[in-house]
DOFILUM-636917 format. One record per residue: residue number from 1; residue in one letter; x, y, z of N, C-alpha, C in turn. Coordinates in steps of 0.05 Angstrom, whole numbers, always signed. Example, Ala and Ser with C-alpha at 12.3 -4.5 7.8 and 13.67 -1.06 7.14 Angstrom:
REM DOFILUM-636917
[1 "a" [+264 -114 +156] [+246 -90 +156] [+264 -66 +156]] [2 "s" [+257 -45 +142] [+273 -21 +143] [+258 +1 +157]] 
END
This chain:
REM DOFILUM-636917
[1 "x" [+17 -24 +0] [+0 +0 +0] [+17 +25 +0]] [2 "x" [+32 +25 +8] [+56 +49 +17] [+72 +56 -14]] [3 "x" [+83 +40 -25] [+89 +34 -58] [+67 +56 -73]] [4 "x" [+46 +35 -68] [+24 +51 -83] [+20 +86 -80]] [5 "x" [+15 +74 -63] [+10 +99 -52] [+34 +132 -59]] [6 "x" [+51 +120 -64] [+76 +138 -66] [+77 +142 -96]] [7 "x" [+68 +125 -106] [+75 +118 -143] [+46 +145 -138]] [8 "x" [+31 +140 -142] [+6 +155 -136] [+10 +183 -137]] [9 "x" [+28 +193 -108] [+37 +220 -114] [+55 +227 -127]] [10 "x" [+69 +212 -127] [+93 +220 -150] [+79 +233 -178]] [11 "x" [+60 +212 -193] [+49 +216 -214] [+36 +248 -213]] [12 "x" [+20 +259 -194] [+16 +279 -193] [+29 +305 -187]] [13 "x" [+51 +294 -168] [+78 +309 -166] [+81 +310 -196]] [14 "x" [+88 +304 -203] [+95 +317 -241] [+88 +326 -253]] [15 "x" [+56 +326 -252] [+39 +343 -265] [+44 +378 -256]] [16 "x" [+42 +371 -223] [+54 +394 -203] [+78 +416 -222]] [17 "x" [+94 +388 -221] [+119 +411 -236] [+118 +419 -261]] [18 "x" [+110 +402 -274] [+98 +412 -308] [+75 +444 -306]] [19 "x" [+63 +436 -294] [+48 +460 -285] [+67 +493 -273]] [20 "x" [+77 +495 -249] [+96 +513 -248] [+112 +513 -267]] [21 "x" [+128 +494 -279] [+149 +504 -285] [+139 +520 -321]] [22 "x" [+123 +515 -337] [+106 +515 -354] [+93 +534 -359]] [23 "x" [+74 +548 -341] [+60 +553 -336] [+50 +587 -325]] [24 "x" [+61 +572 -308] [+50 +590 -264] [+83 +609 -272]] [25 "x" [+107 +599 -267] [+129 +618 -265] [+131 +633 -285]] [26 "x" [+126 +624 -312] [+130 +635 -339] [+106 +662 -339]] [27 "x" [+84 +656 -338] [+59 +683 -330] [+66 +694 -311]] [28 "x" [+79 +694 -287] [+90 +710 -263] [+111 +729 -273]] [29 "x" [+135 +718 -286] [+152 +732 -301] [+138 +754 -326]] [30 "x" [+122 +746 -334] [+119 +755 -363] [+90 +780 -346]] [31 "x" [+81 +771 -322] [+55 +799 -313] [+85 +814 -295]] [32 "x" [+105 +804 -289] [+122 +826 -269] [+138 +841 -283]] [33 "x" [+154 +830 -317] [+157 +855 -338] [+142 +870 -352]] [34 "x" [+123 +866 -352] [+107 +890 -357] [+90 +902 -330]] [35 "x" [+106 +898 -311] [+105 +924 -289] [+82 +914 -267]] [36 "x" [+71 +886 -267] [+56 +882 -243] [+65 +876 -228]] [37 "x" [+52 +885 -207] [+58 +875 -170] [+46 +847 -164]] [38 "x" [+23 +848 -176] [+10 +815 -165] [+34 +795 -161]] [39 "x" [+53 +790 -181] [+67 +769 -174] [+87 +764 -157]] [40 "x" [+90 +786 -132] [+107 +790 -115] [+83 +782 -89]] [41 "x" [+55 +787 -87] [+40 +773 -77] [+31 +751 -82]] [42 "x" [+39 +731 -96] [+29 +709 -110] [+60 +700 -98]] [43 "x" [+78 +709 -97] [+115 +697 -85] [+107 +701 -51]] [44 "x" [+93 +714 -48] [+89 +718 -22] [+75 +697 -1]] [45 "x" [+59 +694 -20] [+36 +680 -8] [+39 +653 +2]] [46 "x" [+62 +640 -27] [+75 +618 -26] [+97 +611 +3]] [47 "x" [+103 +633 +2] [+131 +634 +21] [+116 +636 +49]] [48 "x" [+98 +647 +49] [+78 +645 +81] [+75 +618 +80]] [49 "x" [+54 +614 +54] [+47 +578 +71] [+65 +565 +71]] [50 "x" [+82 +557 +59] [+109 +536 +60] [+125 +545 +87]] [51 "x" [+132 +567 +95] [+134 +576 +122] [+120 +567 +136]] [52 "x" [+95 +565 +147] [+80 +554 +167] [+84 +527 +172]] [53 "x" [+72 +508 +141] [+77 +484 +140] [+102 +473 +154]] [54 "x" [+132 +491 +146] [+153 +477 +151] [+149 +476 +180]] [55 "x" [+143 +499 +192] [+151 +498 +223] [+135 +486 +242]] [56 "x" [+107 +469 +229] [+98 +451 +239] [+96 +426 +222]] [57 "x" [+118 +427 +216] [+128 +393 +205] [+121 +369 +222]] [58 "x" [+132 +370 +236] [+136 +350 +252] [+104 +340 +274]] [59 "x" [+83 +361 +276] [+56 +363 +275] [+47 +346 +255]] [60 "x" [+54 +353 +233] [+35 +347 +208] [+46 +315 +204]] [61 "x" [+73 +310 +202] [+82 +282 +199] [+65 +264 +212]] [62 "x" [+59 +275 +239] [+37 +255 +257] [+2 +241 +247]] [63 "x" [+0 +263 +227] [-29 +260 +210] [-28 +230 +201]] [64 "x" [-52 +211 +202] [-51 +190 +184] [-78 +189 +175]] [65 "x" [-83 +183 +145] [-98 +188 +129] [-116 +154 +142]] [66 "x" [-129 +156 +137] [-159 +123 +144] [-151 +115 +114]] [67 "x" [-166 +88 +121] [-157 +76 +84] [-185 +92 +64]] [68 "x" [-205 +94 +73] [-221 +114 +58] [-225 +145 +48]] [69 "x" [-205 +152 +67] [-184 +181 +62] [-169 +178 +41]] [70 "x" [-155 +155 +35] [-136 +150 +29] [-138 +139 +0]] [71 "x" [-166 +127 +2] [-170 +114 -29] [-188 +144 -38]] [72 "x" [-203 +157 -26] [-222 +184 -32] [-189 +207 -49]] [73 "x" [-170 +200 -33] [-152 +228 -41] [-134 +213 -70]] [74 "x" [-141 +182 -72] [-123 +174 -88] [-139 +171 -122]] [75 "x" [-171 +169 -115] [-183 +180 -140] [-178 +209 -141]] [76 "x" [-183 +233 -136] [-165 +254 -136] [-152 +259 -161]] [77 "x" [-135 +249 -151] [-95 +245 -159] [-108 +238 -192]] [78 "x" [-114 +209 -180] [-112 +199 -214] [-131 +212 -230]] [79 "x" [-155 +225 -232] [-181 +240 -244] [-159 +268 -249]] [80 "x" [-147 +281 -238] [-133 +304 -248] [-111 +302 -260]] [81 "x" [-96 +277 -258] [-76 +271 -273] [-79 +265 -305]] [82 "x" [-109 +242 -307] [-120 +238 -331] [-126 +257 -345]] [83 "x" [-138 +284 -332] [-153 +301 -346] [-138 +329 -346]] [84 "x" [-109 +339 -338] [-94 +350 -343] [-85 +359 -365]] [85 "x" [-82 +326 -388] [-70 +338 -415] [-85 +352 -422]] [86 "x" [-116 +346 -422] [-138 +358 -438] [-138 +390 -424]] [87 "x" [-123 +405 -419] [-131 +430 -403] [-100 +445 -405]] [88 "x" [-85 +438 -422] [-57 +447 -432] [-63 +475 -446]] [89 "x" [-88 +471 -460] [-93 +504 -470] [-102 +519 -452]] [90 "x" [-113 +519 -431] [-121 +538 -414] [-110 +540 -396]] [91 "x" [-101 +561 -383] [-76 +562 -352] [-98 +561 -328]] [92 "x" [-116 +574 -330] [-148 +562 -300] [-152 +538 -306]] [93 "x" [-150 +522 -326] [-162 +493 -324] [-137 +480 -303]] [94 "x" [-116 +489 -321] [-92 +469 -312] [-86 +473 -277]] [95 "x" [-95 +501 -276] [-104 +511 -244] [-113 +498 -234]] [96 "x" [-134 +492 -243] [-159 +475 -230] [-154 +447 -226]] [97 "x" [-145 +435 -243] [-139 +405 -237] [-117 +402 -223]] [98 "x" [-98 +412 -220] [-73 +417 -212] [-81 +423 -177]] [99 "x" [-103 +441 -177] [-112 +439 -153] [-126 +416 -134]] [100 "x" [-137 +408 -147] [-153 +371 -152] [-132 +359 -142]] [101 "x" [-112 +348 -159] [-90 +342 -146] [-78 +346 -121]] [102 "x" [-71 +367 -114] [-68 +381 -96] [-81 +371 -70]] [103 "x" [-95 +369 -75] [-122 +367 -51] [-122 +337 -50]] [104 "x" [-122 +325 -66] [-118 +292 -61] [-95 +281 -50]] [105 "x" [-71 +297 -53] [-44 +295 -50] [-46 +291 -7]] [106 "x" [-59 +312 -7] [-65 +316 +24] [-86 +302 +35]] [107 "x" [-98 +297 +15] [-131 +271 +37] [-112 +241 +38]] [108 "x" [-99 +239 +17] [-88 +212 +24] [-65 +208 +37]] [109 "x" [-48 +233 +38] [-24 +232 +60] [-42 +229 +90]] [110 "x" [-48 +260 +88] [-52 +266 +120] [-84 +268 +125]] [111 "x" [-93 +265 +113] [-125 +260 +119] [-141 +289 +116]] [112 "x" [-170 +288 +128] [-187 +308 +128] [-175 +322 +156]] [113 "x" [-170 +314 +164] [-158 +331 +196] [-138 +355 +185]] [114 "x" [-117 +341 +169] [-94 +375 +168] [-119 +393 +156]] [115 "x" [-139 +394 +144] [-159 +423 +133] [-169 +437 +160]] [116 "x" [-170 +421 +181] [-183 +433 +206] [-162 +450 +222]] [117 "x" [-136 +445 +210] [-119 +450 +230] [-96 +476 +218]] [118 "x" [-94 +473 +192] [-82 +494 +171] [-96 +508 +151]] [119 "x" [-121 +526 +161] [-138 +543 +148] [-119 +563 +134]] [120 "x" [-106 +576 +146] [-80 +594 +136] [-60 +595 +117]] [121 "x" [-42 +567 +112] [-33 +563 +103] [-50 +553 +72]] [122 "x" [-63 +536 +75] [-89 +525 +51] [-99 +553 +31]] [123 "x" [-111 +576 +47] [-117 +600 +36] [-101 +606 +18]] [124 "x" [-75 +612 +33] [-54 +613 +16] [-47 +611 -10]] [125 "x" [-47 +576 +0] [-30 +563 -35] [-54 +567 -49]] [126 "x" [-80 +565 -47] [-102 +568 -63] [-97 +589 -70]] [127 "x" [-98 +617 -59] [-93 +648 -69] [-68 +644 -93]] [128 "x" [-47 +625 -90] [-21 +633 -105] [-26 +610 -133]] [129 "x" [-39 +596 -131] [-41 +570 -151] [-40 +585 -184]] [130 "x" [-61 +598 -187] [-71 +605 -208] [-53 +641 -214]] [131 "x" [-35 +655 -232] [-27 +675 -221] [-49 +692 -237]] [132 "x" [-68 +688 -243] [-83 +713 -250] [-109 +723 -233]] [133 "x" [-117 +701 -215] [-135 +700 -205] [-151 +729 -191]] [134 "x" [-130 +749 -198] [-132 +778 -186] [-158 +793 -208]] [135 "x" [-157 +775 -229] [-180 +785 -252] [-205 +775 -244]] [136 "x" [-209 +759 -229] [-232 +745 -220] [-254 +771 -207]] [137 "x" [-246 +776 -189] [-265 +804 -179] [-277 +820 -209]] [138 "x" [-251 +819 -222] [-270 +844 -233] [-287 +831 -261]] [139 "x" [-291 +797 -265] [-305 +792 -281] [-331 +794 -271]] [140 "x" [-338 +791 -244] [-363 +791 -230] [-366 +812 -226]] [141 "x" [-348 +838 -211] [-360 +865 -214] [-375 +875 -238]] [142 "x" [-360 +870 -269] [-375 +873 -287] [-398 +864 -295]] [143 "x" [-397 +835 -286] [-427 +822 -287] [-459 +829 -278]] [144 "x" [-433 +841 -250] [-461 +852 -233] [-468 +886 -236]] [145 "x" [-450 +896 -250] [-459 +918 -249] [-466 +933 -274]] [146 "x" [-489 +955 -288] [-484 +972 -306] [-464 +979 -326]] [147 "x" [-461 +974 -350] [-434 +977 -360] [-425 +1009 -359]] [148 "x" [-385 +999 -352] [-376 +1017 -353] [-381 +1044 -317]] [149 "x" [-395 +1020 -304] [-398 +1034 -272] [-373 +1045 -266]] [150 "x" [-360 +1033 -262] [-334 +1032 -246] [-312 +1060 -262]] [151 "x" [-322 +1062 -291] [-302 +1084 -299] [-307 +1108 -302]] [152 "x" [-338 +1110 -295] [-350 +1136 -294] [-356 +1147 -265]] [153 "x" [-346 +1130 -244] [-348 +1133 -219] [-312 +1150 -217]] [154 "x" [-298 +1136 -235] [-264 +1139 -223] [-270 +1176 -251]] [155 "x" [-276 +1178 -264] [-280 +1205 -286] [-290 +1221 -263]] [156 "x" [-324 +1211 -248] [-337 +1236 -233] [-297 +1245 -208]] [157 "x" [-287 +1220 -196] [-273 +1232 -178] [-247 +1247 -186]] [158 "x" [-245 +1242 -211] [-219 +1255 -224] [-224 +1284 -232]] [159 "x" [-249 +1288 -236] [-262 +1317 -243] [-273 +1335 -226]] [160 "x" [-267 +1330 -200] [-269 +1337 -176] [-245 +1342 -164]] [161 "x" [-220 +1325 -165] [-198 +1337 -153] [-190 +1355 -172]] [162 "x" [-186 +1356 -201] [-183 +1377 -217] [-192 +1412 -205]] [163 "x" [-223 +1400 -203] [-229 +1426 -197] [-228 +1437 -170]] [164 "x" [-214 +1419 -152] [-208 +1430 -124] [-175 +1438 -125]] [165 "x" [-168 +1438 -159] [-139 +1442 -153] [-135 +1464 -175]] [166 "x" [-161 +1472 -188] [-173 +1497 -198] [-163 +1504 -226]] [167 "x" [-162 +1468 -240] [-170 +1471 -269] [-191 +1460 -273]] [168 "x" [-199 +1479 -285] [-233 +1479 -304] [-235 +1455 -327]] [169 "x" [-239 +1435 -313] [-249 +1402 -323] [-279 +1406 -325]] [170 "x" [-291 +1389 -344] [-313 +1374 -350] [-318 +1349 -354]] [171 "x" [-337 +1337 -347] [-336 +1301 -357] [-355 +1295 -379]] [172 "x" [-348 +1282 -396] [-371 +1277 -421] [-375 +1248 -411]] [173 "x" [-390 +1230 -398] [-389 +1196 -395] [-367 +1199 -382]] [174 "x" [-341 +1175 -395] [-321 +1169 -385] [-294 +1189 -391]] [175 "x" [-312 +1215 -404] [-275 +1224 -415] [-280 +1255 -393]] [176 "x" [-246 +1253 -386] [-244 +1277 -373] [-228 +1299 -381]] [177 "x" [-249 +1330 -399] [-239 +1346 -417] [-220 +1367 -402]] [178 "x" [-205 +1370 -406] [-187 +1399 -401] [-190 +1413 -433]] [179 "x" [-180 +1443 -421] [-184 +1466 -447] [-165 +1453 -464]] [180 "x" [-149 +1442 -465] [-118 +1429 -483] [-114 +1405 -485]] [181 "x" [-138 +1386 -472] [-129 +1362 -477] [-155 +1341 -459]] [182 "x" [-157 +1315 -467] [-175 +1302 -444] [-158 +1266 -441]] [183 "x" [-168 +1260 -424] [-165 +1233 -420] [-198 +1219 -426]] [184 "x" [-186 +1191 -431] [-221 +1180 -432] [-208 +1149 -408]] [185 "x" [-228 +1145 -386] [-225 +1132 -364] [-236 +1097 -372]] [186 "x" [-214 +1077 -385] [-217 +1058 -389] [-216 +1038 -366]] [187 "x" [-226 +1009 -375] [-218 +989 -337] [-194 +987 -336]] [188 "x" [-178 +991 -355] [-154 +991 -345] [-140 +1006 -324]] [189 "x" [-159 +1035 -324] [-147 +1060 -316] [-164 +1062 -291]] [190 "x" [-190 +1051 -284] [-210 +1063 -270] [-203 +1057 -238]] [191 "x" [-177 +1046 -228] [-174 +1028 -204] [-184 +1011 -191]] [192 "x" [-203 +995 -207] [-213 +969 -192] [-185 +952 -190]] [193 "x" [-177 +951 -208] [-152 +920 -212] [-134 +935 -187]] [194 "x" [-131 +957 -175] [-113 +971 -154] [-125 +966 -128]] [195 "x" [-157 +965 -127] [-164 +958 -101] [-164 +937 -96]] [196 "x" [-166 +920 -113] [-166 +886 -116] [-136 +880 -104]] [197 "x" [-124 +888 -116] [-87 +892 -109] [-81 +898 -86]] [198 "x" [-96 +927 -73] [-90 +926 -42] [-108 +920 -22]] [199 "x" [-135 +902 -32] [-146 +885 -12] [-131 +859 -8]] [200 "x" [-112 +850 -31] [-103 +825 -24] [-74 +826 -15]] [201 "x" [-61 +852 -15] [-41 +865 +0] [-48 +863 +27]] [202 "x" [-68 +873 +35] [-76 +873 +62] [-77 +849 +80]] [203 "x" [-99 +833 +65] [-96 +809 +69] [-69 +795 +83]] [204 "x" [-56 +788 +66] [-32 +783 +62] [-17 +795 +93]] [205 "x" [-11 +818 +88] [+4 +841 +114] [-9 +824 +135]] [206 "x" [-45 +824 +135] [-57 +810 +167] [-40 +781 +174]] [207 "x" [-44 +770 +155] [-43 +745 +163] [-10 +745 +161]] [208 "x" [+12 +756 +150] [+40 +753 +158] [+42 +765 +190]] [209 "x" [+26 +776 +196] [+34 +792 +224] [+17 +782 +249]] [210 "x" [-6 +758 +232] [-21 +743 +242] [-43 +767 +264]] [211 "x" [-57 +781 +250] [-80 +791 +258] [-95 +780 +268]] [212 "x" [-116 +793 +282] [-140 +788 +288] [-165 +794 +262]] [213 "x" [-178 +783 +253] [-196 +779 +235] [-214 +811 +231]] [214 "x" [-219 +816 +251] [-227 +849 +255] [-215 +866 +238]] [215 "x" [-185 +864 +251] [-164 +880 +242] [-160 +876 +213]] [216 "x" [-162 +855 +213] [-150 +850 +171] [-165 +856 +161]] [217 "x" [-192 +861 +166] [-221 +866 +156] [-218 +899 +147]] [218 "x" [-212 +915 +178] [-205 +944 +174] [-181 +955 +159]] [219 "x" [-162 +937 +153] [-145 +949 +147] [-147 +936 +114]] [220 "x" [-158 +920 +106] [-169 +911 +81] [-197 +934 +66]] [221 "x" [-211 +943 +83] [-231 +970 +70] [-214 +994 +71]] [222 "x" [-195 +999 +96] [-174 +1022 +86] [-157 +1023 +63]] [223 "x" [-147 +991 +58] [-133 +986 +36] [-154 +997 +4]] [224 "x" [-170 +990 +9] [-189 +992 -20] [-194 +1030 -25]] [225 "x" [-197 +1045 +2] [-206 +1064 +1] [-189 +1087 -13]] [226 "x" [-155 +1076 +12] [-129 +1081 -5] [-127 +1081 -41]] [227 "x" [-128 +1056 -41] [-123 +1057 -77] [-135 +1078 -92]] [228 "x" [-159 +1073 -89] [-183 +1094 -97] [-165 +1121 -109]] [229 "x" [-163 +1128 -69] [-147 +1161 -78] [-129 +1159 -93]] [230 "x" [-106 +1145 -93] [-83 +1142 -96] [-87 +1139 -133]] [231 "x" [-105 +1115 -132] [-117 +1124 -171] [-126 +1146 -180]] [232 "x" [-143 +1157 -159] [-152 +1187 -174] [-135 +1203 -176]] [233 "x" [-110 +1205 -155] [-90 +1229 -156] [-74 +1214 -187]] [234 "x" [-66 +1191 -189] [-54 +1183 -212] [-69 +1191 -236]] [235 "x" [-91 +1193 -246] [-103 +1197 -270] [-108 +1226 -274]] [236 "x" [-106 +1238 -246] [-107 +1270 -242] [-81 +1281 -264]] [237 "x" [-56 +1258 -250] [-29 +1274 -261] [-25 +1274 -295]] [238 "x" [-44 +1244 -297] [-49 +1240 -324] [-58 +1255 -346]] [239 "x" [-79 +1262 -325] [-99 +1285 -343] [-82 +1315 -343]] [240 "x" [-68 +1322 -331] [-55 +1346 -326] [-27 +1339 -348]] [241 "x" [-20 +1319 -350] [+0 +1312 -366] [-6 +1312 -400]] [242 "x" [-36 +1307 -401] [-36 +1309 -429] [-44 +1331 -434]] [243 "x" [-56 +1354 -424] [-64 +1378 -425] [-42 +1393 -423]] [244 "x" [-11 +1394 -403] [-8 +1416 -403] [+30 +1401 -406]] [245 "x" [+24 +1382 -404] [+64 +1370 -405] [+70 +1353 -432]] [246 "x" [+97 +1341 -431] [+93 +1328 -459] [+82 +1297 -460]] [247 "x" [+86 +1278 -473] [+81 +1250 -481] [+93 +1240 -454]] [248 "x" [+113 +1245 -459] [+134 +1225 -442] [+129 +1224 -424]] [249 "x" [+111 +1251 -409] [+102 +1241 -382] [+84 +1223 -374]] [250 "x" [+61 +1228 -397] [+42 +1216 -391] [+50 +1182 -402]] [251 "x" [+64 +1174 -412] [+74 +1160 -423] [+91 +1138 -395]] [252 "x" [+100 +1151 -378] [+111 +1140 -355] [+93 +1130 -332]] [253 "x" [+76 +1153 -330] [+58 +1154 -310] [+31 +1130 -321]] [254 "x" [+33 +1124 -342] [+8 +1109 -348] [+17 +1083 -349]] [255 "x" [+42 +1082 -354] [+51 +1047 -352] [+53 +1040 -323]] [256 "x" [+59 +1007 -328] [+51 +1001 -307] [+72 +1005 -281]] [257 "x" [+97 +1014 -284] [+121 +1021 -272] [+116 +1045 -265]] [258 "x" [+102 +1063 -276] [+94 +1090 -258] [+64 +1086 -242]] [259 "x" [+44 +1067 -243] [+37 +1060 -222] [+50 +1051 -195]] [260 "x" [+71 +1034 -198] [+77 +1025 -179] [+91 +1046 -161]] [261 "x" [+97 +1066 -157] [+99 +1097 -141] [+75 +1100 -125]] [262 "x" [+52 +1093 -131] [+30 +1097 -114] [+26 +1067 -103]] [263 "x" [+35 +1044 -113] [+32 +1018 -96] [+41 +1015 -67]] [264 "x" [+77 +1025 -77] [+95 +1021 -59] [+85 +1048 -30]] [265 "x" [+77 +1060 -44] [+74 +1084 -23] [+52 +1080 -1]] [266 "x" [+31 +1064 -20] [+9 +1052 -4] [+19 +1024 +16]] [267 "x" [+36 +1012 +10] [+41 +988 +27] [+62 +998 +49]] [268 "x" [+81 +1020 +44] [+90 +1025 +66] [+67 +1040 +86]] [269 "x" [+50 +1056 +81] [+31 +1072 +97] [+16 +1048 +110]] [270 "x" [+3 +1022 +101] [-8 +1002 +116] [+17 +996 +135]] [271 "x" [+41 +979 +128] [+62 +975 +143] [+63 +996 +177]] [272 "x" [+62 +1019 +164] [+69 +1036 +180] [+50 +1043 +203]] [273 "x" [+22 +1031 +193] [-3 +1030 +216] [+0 +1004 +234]] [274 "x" [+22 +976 +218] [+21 +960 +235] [+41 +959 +246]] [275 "x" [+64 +961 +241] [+86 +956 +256] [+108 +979 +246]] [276 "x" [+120 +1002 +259] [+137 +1020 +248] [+167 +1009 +244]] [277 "x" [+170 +990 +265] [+195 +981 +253] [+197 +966 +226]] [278 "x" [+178 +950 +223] [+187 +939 +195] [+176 +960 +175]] [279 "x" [+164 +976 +173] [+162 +986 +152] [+185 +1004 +153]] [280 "x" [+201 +1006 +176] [+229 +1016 +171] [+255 +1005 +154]] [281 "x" [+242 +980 +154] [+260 +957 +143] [+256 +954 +118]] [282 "x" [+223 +953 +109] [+219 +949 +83] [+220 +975 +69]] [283 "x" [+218 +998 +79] [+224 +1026 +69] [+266 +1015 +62]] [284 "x" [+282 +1010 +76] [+309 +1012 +70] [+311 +987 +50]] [285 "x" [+296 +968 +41] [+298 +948 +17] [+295 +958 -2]] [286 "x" [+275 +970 +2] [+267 +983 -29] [+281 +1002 -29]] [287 "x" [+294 +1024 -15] [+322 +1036 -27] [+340 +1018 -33]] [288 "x" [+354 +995 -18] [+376 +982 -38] [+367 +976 -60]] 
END
């Protein structure tokens, strides 16, 4: 049984690595040169749960799976392994089964018990499995809402700091006119994909510093509220850049490397509500 059993994961162990190595690292690389942050949270996330796991190793070694655990996690294995090839064109399928796996890997090692006992770590690798999964919110925001909600909400707030900073803006829908120039407020531009970014920033910060559920809660609606501004002052500079400066600025400021000026700024300010020393620390990283 032990044989078996091992041949068993192994087989899905491979899939495992065909999957990252294929896959998961190659889309992590290819969303962090063109200037995203998600995949430094998706490295993160990993490195928490594998951290936890390790340091209760010797906990978890003690788990023993029942032989019905054990044959339940070992159909699993083989149903995602079978149906893997068929899901080579899609990176969520291969997610998905890969997850299947995943989850069988652990009912037949260590049973239904390690789920009762490593909620934290589990969240985790689920959050990091798939690296796009950060798009997910905003297929359902769209679903559920009016088209185009979200970019005529981020236009009304962009045409408001304008005029509290006492240029004479107007909004037509989604575009925001200056006398010399306008922007028009796409999803790319509107900061949902930013609040999404620093709700799961937050997240993340709680549970590395191991919060109270309250706390991650509050500092997860501050996170969202943050972005917000932090987008509208960004599309402000935008809009001020194509009206009154040249290309190049706006040209900096709109990629995704001149977002990340308002990311970084935002994660030290959370940091700095939870712990001042490390955000002392992570403020001197990001200078080296």
């Amino acid at each position: 049984m032990s044989k078996k059993h091992n041949l068993i994961v192994w087989c899905g162990l491979i899939v495992g690595f065909y999957y990252y190595s294929f896959f998961w690292l190659k889309t992590l690389v290819k969303f962090l040169i063109g200037g995203s942050t998600f995949p430094l949270l998706t490295i993160t996330a990993v490195y928490l749960a594998l951290q936890e796991l390790w340091q209760n190793k010797i906990k978890i070694a003690k788990f023993i799976a029942t032989p019905i655990q054990r044959r339940l996690g070992h159909i699993l294995i083989v149903c995602g392994v079978l149906f893997f090839p068929f899901s080579l064109h899609k990176g969520w399928k291969q997610a998905l089964f890969w997850l299947v796996i995943l989850i069988g890997i652990v009912i037949s090692t260590w049973g239904i018990k390690f789920f009762r006992y490593y909620l934290r770590p589990i969240f985790l690798i689920i959050f990091s499995i798939y690296p796009g999964i950060n798009v997910l919110p905003g297929y359902v925001w769209q679903a559920l809402t009016p088209e185009r909600t979200m970019d005529k909400i981020q236009a009304w707030s962009v045409n408001l700091a304008l005029h509290a900073m006492g240029y004479p803006s107007n909004i037509d829908g989604t575009w925001v006119n200056l006398p010399t120039g306008s922007v028009n407020i796409g999803w790319g531009c509107n900061g949902f994909d930013l609040m999404v970014l620093m709700l799961m920033t937050s997240l993340l910060i709680g549970i590395a510093y191991r919060l109270k559920a309250s706390q991650i809660l509050i500092i997860s609606l501050l996170g969202c509220m943050i972005a917000f501004v932090f987008n509208t002052a960004r599309i402000t500079l935008l809009a001020i850049s194509v009206a009154y400066w040249d290309g190049q600025s706006f040209d900096f400021w709109h990629s995704g490397w001149g977002g990340q000026i308002f990311f970084f700024s935002y994660v030290y300010s959370i940091l700095l509500s939870v712990d001042a020393n490390a955000s002392t620390r992570f403020c001197s990283q990001i200078s080296y």
